[in-house]
C-alpha positions in Angstrom: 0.0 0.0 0.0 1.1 3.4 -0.6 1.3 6.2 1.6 2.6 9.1 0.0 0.9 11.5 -1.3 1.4 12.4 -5.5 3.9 15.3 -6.3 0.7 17.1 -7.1 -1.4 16.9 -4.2 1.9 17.9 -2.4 2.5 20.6 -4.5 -1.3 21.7 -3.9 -0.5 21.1 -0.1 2.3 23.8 -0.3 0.0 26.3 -2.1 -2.3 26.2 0.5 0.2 26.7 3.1 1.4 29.4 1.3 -2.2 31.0 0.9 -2.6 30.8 4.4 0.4 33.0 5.6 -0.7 35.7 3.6 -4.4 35.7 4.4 -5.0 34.3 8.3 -4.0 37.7 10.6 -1.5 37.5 13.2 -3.1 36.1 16.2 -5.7 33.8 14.5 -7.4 32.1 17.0 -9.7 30.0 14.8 -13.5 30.6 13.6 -15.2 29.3 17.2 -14.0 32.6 18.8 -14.1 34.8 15.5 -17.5 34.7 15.2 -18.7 36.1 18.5 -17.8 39.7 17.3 -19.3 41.2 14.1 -15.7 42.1 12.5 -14.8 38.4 13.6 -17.6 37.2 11.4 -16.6 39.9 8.6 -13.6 38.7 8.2 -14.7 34.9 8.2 -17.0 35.8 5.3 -14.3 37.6 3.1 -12.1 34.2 3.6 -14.4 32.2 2.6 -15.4 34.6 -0.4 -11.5 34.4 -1.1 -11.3 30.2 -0.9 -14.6 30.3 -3.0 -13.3 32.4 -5.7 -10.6 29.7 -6.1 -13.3 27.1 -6.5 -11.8 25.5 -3.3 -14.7 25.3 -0.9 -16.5 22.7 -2.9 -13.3 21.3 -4.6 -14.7 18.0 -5.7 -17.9 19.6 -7.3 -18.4 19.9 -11.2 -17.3 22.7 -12.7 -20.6 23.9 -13.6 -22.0 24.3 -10.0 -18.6 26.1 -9.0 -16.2 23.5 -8.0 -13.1 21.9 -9.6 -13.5 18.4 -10.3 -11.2 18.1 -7.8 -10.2 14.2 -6.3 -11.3 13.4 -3.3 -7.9 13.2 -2.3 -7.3 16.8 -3.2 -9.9 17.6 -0.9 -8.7 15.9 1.8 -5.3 17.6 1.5 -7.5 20.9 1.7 -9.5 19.7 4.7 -6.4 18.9 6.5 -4.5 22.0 6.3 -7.0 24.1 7.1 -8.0 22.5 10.3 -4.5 21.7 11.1 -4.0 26.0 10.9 -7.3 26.5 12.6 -8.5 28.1 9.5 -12.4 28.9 7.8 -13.1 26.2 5.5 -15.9 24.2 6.2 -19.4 25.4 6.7 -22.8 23.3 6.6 -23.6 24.5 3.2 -20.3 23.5 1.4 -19.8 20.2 3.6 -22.9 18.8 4.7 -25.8 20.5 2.6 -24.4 21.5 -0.8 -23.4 17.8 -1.3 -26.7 16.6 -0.5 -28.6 18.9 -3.1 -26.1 17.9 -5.7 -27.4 14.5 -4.9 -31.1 14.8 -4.5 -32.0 18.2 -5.6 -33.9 18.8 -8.9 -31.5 21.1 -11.5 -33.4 24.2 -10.4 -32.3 23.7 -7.2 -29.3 23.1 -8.2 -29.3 26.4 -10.1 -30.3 28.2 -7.8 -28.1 27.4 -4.4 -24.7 25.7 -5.5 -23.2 28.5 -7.1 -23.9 31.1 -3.9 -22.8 28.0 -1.8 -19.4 27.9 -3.8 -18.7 31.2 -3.8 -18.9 31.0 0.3 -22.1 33.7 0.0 -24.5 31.4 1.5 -24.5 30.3 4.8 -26.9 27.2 5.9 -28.5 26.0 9.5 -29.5 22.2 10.2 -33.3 22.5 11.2 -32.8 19.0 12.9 -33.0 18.4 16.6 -35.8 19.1 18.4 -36.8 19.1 22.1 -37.9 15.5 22.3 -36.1 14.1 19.6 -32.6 14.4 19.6 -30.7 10.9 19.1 -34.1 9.6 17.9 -34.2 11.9 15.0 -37.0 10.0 13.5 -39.2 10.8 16.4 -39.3 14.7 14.8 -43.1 16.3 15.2 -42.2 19.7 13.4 -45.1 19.7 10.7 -45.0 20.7 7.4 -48.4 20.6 5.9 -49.2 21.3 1.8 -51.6 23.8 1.2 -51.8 24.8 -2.5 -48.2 25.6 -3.8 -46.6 25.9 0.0 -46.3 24.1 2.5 -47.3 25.6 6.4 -44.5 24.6 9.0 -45.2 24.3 12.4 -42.7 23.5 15.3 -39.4 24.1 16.9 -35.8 23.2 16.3 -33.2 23.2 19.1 -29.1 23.4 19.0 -29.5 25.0 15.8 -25.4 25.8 15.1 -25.9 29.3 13.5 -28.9 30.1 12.8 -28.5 33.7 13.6 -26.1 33.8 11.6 -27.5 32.0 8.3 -30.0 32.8 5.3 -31.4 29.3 4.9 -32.3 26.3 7.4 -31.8 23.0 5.9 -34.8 21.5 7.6 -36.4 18.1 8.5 -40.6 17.9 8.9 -43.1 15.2 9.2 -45.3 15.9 6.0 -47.4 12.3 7.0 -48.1 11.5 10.7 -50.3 8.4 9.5 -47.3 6.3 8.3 -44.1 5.2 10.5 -41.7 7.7 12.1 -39.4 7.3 9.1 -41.3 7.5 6.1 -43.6 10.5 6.5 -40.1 13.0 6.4 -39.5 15.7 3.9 -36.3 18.2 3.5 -36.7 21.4 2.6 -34.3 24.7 2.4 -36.4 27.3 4.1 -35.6 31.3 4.1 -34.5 32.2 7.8 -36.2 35.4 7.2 -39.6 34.2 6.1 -42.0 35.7 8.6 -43.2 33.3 11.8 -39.6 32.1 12.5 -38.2 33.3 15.9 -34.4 32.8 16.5 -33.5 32.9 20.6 -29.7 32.4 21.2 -28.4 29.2 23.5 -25.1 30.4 25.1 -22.8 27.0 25.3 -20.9 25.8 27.8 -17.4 28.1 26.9 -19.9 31.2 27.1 -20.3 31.2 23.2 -23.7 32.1 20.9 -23.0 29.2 18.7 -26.3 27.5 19.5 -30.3 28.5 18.8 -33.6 27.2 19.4 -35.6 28.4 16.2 -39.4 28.3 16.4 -41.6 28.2 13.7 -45.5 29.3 13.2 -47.6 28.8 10.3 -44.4 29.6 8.1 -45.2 29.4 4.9 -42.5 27.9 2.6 -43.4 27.6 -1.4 -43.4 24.0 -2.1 -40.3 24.2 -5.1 -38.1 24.2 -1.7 -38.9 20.8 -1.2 -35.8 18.8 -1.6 -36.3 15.0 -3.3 -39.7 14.7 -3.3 -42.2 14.6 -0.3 -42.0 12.2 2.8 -38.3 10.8 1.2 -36.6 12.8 3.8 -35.0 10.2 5.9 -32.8 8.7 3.2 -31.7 12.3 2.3 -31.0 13.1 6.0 -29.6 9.9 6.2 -27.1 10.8 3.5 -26.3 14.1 4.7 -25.6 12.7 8.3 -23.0 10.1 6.3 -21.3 13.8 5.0 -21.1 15.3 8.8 -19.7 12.4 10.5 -16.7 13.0 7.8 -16.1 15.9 9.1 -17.7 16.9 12.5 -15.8 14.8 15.3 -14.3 12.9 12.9 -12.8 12.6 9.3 -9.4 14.5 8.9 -10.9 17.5 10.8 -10.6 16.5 14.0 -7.2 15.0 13.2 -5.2 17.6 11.8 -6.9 19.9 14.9 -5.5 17.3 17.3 -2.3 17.2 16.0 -2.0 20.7 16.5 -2.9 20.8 19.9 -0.8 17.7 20.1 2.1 20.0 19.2 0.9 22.9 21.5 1.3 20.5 24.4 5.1 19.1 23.2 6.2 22.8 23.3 4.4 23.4 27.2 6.0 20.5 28.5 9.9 21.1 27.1 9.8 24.6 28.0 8.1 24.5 31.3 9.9 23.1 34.7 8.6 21.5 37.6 11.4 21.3 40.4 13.9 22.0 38.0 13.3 19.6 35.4 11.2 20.6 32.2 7.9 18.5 32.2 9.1 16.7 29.2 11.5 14.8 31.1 8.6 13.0 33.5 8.3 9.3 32.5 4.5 9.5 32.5 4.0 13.2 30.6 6.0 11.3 27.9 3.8 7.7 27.5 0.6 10.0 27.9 1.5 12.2 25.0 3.0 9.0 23.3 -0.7 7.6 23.3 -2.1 10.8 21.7 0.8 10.4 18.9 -0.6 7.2 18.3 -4.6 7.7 18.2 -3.8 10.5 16.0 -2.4 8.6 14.1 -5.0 6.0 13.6 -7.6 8.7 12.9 -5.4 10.2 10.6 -5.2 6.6 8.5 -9.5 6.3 9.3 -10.1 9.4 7.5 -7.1 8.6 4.8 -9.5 5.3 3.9 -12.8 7.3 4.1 -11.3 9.7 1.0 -9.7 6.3 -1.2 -13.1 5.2 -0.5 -14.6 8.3 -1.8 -12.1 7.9 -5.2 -12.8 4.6 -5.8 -16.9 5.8 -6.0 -17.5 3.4 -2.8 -20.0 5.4 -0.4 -19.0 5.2 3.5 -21.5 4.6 5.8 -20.6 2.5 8.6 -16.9 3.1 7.6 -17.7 7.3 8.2 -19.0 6.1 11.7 -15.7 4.4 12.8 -14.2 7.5 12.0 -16.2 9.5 13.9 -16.8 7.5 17.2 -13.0 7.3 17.1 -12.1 11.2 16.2 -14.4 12.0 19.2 -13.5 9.9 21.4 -9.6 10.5 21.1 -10.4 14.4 21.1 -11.7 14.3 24.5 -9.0 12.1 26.0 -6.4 14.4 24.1 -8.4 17.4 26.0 -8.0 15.3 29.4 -4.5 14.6 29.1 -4.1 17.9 28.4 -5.7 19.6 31.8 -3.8 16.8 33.3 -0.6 17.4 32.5 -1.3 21.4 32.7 -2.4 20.8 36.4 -4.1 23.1 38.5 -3.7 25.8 35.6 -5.6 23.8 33.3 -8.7 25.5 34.2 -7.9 29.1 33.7 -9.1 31.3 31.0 -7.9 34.6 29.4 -7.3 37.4 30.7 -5.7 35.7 33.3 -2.2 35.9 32.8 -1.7 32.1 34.0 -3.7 30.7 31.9 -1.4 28.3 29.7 -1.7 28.1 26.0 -4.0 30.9 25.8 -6.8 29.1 27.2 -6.7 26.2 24.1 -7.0 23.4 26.0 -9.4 24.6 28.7 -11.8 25.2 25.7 -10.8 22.2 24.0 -12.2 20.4 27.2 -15.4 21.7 27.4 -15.9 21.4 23.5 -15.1 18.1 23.1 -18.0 17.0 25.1 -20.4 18.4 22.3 -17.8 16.0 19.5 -19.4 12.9 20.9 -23.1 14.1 20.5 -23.1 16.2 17.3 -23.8 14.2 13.9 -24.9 11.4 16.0 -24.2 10.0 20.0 -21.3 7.4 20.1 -23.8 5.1 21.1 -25.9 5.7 17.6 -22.6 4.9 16.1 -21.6 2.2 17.9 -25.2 0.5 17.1 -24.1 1.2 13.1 -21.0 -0.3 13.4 -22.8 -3.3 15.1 -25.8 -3.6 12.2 -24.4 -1.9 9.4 -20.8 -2.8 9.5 -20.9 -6.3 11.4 -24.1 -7.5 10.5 -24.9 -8.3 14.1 -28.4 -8.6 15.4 -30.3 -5.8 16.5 -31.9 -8.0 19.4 
């Protein structure tokens, strides 16, 4: 088997690199923070305007609906760099969405969202989660009922990533409540602004408006935003799920992130002493980072095998959840090891002036507990890795 990468995807990898001195400001402390303050978020639009006018958002789209027919290995290469330097590059709409109305989306459609998406000018919400149906997605009562050419939606969305923030919600409803929970779904992209939908903010546990609950009342949305045909929803969601456990706690995301912090914490621990003698030197600092080397490295190789799955046309499904029960997991031992080894410091937070590594790993601990819930629980995962991947019994 091969491991290297061609002459040029490496070539591609040093253009990147090379993009990014240039364009991320000194200081960069990656899009979670930027986007609390409005010049954060300005700037986070004009990079991703920049990326899109180099078709690289949606690298592996056809050229028609602004991508570059890119390899799926070329994307990776993309991925990876970004989130190694922390930088803007992945949003619902290019990652997660967009993908999914190239697959299912009628050539209108098409038209109509995937070259705004490219260009990074559309931001997209997931109108998923609800109040009682979180892990059992299928359980959703939001209603979407057809009257004439729209359809009236009624009910409310919770842990909506963005939504204040977004122009459309990419949105699951029940359009039949008379068949089972997973056949009477529909998706549709809905206007944030269309009248009857209320946005209220849910601060997060590192103080952060990343979160919304989103209500909707008789909302009417015209019934050409229905995406793949009425009450086929699940199979699309499904799909579009598959995408997000790529790259949300998974995937070479979370791997090329960890590796940085991995680095971060290699740095602390030469350059800071403990009765005399730099951390680095204690026998049990150097086996605990020695196991974070090593699950990084075994995500690395599960999202290397999701993308030569992706160029050989194979579609992941169980294979995308390996990668992302494992990315999550090993991000939140990565974050424990890391409070452990920074000690009673580890829970500071800026503006202290003792708070080590500029407070990186103190977020990274609290964050890491949403990696392990988003795109699905570990325990949904680990239950399709049992059907789906070892065809064991589901009783």
């Amino acid at each position: 088997m091969n491991f290297q990468f061609s002459k040029n995807e490496e070539d591609f990898r040093k253009e990147i690199q090379e993009f990014l001195k240039q364009e991320l400001p000194d200081g960069w402390g990656g899009l979670e923070e930027s986007v609390q303050a409005p010049e954060g978020w300005e700037f986070y639009k004009n990079f991703m305007k920049k990326l899109g006018a180099k078709g690289w958002l949606t690298m592996s789209w056809p050229k028609e609906y602004g991508g570059m027919s890119a390899t799926p290995m070329e994307q990776l290469v993309f991925m990876e760099e970004m989130a190694y330097h922390n930088a803007p590059a992945m949003s619902i709409a290019t990652t997660w969405v967009g993908p999914t109305i190239l697959l299912y989306g009628s050539e209108e459609q098409k038209n109509r969202y995937l070259p705004g998406i490219s260009k990074g000018e559309i931001e997209i919400c997931l109108g998923y989660s609800e109040p009682n149906a979180g892990s059992d997605l299928a359980s959703l009562q939001t209603r979407a009922v057809r009257d004439g050419d729209h359809y009236i939606v009624n009910g409310q969305k919770v842990w909506t990533s963005l939504a204040h923030k977004s122009d459309y919600c990419w949105l699951a409803a029940r359009t039949d409540p008379n068949v089972s929970k997973h056949k009477g779904i529909s998706m549709f992209i809905v206007d944030i602004n269309t009248p009857g939908i209320t946005i209220r903010p849910l601060i997060d546990i590192r103080g952060f408006h990343t979160f919304n609950e989103v209500f909707f009342d008789d909302v009417k949305v015209p019934a050409d935003c229905l995406v793949g045909g009425e009450n086929n929803g699940w199979y699309i969601l499904a799909t579009a799920l598959d995408l997000e456990r790529t790259s949300f706690g998974g995937g070479i995301n979370i791997t090329a992130d960890s590796q940085h912090i991995l680095e971060d914490l290699l740095t602390y621990v030469k350059e800071t002493k403990r009765n005399g003698e730099p951390l680095s030197k204690d026998p049990l600092i150097q086996h605990k980072l020695a196991q974070c080397a090593v699950e990084i490295e075994v995500s690395r190789l599960l999202a290397y095998r999701l993308s030569c799955m992706a160029n050989e046309n194979i579609v992941a499904n169980h294979e995308a959840s390996v990668s992302k029960l494992f990315g999550s997991e090993m991000s939140q031992r990565i974050a424990k090891i890391g409070m452990e080894i920074l000690g009673l410091y580890g829970p500071l937070e800026l503006p202290s002036k003792w708070t080590p590594l500029e407070g990186k790993i103190q977020q990274l601990y609290l964050w890491t507990l949403a990696n392990a819930i988003g795109a699905g629980t570990s325990e949904i995962q680990r239950n399709i890795i049992a059907l789906r991947g070892l065809n064991l019994p589901r009783k």
